[in-house]
N, CA, C and O atoms as CSV, one atom per row, in Angstrom:
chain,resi,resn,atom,element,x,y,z
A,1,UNK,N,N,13.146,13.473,-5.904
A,1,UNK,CA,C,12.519,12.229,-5.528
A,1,UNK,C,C,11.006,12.284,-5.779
A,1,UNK,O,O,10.296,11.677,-4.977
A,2,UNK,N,N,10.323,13.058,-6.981
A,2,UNK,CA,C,8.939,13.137,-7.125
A,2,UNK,C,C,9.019,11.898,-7.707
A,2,UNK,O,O,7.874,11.999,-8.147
A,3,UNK,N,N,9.333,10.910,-8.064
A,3,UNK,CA,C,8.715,9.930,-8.577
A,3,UNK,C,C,9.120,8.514,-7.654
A,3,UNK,O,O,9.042,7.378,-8.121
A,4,UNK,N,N,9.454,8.753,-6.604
A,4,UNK,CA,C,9.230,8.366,-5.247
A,4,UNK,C,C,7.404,8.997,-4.700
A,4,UNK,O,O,6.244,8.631,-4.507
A,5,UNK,N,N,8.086,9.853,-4.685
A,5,UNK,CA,C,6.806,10.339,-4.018
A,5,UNK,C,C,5.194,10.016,-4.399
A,5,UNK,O,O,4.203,9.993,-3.669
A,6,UNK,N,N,5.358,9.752,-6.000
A,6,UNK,CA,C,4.008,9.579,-7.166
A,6,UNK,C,C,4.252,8.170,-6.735
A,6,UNK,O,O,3.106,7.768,-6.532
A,7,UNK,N,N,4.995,7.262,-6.497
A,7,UNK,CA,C,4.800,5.805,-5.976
A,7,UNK,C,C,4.175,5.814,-4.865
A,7,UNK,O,O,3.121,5.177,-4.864
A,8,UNK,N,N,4.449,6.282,-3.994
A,8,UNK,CA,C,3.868,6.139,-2.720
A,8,UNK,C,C,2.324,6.716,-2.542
A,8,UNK,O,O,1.544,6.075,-1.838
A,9,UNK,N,N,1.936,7.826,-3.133
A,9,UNK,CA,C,0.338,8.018,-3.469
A,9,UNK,C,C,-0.232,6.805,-4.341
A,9,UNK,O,O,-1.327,6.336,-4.032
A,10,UNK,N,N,0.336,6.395,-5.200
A,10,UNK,CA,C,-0.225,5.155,-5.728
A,10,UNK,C,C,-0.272,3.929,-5.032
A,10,UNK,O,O,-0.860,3.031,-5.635
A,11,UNK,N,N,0.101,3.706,-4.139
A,11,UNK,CA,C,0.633,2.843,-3.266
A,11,UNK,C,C,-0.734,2.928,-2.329
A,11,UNK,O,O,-1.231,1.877,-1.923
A,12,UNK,N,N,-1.390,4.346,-1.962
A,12,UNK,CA,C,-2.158,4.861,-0.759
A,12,UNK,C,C,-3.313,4.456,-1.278
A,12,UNK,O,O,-4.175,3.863,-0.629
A,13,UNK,N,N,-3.443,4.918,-3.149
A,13,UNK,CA,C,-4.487,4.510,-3.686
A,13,UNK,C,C,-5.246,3.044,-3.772
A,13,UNK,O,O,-6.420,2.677,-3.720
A,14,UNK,N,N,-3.643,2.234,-3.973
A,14,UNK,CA,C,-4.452,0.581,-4.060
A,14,UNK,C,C,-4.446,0.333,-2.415
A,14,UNK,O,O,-4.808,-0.810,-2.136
A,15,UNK,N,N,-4.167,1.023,-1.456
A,15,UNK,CA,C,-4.266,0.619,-0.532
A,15,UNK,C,C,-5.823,0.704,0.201
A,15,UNK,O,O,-6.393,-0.124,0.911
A,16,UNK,N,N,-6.321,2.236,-0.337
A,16,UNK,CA,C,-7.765,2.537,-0.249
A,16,UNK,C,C,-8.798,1.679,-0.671
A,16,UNK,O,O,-9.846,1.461,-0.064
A,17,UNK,N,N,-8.338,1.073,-2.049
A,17,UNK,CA,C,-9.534,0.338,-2.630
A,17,UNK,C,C,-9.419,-1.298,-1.874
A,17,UNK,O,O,-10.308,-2.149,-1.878
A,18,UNK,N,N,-8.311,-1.388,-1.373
A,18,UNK,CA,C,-8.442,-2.946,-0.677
A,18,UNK,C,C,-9.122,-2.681,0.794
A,18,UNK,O,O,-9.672,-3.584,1.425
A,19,UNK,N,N,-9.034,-1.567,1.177
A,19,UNK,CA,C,-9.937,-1.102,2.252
A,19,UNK,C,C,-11.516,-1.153,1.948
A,19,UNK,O,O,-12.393,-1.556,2.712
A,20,UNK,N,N,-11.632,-0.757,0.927
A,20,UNK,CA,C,-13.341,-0.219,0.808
A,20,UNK,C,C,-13.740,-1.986,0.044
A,20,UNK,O,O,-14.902,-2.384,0.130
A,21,UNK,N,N,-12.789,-2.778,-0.569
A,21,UNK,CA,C,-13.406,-3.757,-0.495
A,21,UNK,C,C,-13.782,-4.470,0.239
A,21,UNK,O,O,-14.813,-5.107,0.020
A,22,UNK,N,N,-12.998,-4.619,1.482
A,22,UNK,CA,C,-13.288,-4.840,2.792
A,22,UNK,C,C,-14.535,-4.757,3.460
A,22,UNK,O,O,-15.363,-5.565,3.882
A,23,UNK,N,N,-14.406,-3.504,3.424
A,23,UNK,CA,C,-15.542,-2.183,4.018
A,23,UNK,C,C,-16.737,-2.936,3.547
A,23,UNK,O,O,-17.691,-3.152,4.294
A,24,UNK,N,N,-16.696,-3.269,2.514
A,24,UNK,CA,C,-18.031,-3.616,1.354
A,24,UNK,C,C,-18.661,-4.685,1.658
A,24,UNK,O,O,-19.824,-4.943,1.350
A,25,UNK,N,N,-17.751,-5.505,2.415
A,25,UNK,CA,C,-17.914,-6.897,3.539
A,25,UNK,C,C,-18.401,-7.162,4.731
A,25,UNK,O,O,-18.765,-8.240,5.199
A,26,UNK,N,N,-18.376,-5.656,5.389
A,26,UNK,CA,C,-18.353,-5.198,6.590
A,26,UNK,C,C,-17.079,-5.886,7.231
A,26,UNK,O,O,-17.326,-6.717,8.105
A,27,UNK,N,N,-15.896,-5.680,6.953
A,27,UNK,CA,C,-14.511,-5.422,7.909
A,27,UNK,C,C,-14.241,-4.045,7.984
A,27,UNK,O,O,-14.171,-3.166,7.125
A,28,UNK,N,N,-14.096,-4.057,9.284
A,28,UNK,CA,C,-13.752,-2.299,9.665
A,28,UNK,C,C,-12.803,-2.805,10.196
A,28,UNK,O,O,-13.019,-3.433,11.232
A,29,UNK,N,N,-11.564,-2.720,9.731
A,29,UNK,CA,C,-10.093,-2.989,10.762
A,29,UNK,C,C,-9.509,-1.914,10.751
A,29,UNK,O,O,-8.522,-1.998,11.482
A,30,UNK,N,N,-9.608,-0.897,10.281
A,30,UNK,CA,C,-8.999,0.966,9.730
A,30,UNK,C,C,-7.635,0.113,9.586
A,30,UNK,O,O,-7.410,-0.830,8.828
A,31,UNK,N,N,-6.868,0.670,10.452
A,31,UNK,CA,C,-4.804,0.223,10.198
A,31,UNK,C,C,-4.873,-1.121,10.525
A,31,UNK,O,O,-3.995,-1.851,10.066
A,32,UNK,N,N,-5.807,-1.633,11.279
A,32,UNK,CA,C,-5.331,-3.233,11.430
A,32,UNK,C,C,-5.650,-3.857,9.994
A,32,UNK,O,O,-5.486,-5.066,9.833
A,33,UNK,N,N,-6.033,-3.174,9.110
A,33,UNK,CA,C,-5.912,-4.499,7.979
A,33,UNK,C,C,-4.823,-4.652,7.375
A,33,UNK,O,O,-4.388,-5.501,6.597
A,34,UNK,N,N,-4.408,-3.666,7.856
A,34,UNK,CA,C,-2.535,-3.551,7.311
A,34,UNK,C,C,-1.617,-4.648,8.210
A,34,UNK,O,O,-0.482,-4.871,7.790
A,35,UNK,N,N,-1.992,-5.223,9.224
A,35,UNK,CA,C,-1.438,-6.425,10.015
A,35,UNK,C,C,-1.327,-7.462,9.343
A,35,UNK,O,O,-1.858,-7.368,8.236
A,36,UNK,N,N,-0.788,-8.546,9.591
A,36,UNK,CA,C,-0.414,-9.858,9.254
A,36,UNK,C,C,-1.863,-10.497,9.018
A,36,UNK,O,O,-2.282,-10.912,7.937
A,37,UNK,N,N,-2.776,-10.494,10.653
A,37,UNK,CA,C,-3.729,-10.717,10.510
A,37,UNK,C,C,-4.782,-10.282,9.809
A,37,UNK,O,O,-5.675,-10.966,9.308
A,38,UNK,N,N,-4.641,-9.047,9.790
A,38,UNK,CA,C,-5.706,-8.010,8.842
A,38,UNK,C,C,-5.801,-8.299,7.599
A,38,UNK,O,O,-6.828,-8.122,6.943
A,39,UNK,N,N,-4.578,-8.842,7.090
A,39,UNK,CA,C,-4.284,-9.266,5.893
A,39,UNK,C,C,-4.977,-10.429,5.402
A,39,UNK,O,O,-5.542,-10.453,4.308
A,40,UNK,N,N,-4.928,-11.501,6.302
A,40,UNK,CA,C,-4.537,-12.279,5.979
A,40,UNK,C,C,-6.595,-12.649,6.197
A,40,UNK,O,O,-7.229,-13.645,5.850
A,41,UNK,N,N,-6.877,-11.896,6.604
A,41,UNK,CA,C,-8.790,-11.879,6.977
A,41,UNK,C,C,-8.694,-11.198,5.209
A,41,UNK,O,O,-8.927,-12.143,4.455
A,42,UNK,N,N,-8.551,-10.491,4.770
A,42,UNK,CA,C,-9.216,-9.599,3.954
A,42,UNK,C,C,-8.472,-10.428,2.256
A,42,UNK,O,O,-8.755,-10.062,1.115
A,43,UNK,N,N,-7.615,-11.448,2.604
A,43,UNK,CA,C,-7.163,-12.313,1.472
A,43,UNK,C,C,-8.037,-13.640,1.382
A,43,UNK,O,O,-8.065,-14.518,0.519
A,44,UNK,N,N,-8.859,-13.454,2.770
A,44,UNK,CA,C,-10.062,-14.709,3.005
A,44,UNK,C,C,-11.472,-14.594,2.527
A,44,UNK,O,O,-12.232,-15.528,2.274
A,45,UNK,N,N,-11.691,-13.420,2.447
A,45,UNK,CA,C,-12.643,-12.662,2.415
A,45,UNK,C,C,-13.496,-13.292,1.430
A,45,UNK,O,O,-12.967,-13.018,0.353
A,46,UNK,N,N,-14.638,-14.060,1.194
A,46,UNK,CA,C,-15.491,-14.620,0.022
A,46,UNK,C,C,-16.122,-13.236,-0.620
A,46,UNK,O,O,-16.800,-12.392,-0.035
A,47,UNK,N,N,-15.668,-13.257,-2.092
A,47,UNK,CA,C,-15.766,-12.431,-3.098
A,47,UNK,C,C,-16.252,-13.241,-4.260
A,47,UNK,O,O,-15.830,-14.301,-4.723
A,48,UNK,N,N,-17.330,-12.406,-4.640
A,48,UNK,CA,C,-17.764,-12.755,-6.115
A,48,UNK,C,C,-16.181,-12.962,-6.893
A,48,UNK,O,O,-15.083,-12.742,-6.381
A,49,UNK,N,N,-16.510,-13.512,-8.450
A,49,UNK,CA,C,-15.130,-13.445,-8.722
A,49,UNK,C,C,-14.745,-12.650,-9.360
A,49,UNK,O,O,-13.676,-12.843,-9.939
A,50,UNK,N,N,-15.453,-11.410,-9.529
A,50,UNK,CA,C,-14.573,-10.127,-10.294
A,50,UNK,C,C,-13.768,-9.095,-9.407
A,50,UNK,O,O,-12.764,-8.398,-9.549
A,51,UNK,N,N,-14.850,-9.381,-8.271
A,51,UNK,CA,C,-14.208,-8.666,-7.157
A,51,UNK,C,C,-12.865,-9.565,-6.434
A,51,UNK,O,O,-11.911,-8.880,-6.065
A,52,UNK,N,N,-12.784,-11.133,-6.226
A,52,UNK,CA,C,-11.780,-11.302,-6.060
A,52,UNK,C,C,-10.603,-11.197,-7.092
A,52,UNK,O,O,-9.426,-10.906,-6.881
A,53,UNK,N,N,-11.146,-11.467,-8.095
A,53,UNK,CA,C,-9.702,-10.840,-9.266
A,53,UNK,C,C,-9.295,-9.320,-8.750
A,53,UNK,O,O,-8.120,-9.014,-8.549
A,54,UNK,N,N,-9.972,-8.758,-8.633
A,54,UNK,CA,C,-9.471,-7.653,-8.485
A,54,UNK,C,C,-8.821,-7.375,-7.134
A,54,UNK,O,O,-7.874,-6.591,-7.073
A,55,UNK,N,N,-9.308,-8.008,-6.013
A,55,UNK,CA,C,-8.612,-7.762,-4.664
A,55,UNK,C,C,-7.029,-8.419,-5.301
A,55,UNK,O,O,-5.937,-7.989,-4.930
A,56,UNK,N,N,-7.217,-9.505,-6.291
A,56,UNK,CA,C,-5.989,-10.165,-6.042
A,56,UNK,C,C,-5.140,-9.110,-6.892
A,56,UNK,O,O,-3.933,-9.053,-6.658
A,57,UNK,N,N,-5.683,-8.284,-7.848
A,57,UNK,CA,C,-4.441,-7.596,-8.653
A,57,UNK,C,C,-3.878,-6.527,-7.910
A,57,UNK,O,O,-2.683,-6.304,-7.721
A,58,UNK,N,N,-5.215,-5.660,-7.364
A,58,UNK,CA,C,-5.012,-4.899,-6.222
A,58,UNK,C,C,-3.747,-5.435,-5.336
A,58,UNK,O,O,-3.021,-4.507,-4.982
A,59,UNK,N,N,-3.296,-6.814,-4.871
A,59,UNK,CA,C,-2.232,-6.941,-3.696
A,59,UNK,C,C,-1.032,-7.501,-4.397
A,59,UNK,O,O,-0.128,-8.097,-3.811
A,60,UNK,N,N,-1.091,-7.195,-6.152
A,60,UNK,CA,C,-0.063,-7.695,-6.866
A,60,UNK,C,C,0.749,-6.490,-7.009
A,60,UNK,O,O,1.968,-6.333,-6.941
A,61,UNK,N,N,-0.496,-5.431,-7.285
A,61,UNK,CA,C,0.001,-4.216,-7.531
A,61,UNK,C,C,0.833,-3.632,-6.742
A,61,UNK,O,O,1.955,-3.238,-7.060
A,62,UNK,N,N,0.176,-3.527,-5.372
A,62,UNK,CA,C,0.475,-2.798,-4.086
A,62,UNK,C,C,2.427,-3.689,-3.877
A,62,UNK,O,O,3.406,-2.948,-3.974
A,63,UNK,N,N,2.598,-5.049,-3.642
A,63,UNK,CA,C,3.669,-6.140,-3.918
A,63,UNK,C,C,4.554,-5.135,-4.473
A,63,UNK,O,O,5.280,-4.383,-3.824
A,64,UNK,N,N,4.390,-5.205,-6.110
A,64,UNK,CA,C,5.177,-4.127,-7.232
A,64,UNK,C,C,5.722,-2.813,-6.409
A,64,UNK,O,O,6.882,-2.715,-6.008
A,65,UNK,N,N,4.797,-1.909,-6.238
A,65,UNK,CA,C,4.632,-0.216,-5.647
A,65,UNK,C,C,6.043,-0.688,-4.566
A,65,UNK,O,O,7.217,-0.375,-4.768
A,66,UNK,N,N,5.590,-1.387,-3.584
A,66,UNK,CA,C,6.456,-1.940,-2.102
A,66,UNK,C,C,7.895,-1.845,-2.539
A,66,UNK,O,O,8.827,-1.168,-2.104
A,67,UNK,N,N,7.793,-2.897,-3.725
A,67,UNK,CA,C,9.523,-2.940,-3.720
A,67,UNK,C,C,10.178,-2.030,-4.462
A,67,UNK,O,O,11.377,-1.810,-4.288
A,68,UNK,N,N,9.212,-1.206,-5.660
A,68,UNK,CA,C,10.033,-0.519,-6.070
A,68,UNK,C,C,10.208,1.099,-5.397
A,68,UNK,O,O,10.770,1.967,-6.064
A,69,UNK,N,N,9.695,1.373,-4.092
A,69,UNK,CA,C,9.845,2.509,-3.217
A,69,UNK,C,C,10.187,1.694,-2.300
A,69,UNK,O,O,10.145,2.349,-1.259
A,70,UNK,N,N,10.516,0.598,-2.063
A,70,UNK,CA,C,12.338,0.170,-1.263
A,70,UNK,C,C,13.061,0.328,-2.084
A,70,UNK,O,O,13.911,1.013,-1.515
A,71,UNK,N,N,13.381,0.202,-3.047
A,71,UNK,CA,C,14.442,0.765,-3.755
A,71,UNK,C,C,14.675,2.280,-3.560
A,71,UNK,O,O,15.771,2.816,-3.393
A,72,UNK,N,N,13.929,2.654,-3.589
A,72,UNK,CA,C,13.844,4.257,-3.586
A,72,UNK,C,C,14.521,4.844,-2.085
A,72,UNK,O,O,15.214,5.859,-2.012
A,73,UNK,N,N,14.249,4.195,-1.232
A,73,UNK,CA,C,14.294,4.645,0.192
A,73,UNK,C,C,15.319,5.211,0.750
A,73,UNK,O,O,15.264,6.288,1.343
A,74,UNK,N,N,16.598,4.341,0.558
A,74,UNK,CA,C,17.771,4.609,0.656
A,74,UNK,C,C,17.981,5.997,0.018
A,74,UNK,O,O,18.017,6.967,0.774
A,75,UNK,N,N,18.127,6.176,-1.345
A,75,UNK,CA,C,18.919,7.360,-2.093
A,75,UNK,C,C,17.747,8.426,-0.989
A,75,UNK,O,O,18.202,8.971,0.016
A,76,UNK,N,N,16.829,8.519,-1.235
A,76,UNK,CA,C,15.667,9.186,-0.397
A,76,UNK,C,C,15.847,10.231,0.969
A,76,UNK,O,O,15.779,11.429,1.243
A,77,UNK,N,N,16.215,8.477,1.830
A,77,UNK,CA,C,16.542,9.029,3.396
A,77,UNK,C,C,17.901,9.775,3.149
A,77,UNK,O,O,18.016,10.624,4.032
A,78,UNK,N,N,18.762,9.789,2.467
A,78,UNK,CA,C,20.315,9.905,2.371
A,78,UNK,C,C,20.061,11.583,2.044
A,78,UNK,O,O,20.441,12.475,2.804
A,79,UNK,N,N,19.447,11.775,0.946
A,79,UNK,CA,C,18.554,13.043,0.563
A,79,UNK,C,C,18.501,14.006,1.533
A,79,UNK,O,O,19.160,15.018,1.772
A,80,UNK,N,N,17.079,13.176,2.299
A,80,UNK,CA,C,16.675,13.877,3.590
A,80,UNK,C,C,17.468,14.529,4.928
A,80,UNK,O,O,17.191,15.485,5.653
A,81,UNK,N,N,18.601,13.551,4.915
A,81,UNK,CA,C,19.888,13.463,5.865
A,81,UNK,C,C,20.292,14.956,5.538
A,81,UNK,O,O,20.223,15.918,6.303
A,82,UNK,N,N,20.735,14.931,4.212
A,82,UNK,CA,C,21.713,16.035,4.080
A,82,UNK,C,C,20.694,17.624,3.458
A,82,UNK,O,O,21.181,18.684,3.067
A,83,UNK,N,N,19.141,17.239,3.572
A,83,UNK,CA,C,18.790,18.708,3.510
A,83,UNK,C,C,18.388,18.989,4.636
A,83,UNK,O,O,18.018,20.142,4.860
A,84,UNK,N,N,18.356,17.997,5.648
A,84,UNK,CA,C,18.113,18.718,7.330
A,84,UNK,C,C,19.356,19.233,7.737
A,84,UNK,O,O,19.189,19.998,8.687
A,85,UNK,N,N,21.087,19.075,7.251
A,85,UNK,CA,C,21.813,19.060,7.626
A,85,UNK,C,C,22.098,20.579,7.476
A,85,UNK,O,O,22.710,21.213,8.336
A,86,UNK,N,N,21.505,21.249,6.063
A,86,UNK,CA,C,21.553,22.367,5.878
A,86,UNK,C,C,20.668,23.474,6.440
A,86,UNK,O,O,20.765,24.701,6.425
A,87,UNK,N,N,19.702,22.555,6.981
A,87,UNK,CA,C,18.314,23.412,7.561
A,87,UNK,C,C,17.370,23.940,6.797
A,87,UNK,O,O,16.642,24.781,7.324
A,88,UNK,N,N,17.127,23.538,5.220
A,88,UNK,CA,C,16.079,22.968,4.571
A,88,UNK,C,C,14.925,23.134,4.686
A,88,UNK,O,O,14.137,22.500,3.983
C-alpha cells in the first residue's frame, strides 16, 4: 500500500500550503481550518488573483488526493486487519 501511503503525504502537502496561505492572511485556525467552518473562512479569504487561483487548485487537488485514498482505504484497513491478526 506505498502508493496509498505517497497519496496521503501529498495530500499533507496541499494541505500545508492551504494553511500557510491562510497564515499569510493572518488565520491561525491550526486543525480548525480543516472544519466546515474553517473551510469555508479560508475559501472567503480575499486573495490577489494568483494566489486565489492557486488556493482554488490547491482544494481541487486536495478533492482528487480525498477520493482517490477512499478508494484505497478499504483494501488498506482489510490489510491492516489481517497483519495485526498475525502480530505484525
Amino acid at each position: 500500500m506505498i502508493h496509498r501511503y505517497k497519496l496521503v503525504r501529498i495530500r499533507a502537502q496541499v494541505k500545508t500550503e492551504l494553511q500557510h496561505l491562510a497564515m499569510n492572511q493572518g488565520v491561525t485556525k491550526k486543525r480548525k481550518l480543516w472544519s466546515k467552518a474553517g473551510e469555508k473562512a479560508l475559501r472567503e479569504l480575499p486573495l490577489k488573483p494568483w494566489a486565489s487561483r492557486r488556493r482554488e487548485d490547491l482544494f481541487r487537488i486536495r478533492e482528487m488526493l480525498h477520493g482517490q485514498i477512499g478508494l484505497l482505504d478499504k483494501p488498506w484497513w482489510k490489510l491492516r486487519r489481517r497483519t495485526k491478526k498475525r502480530g505484525c
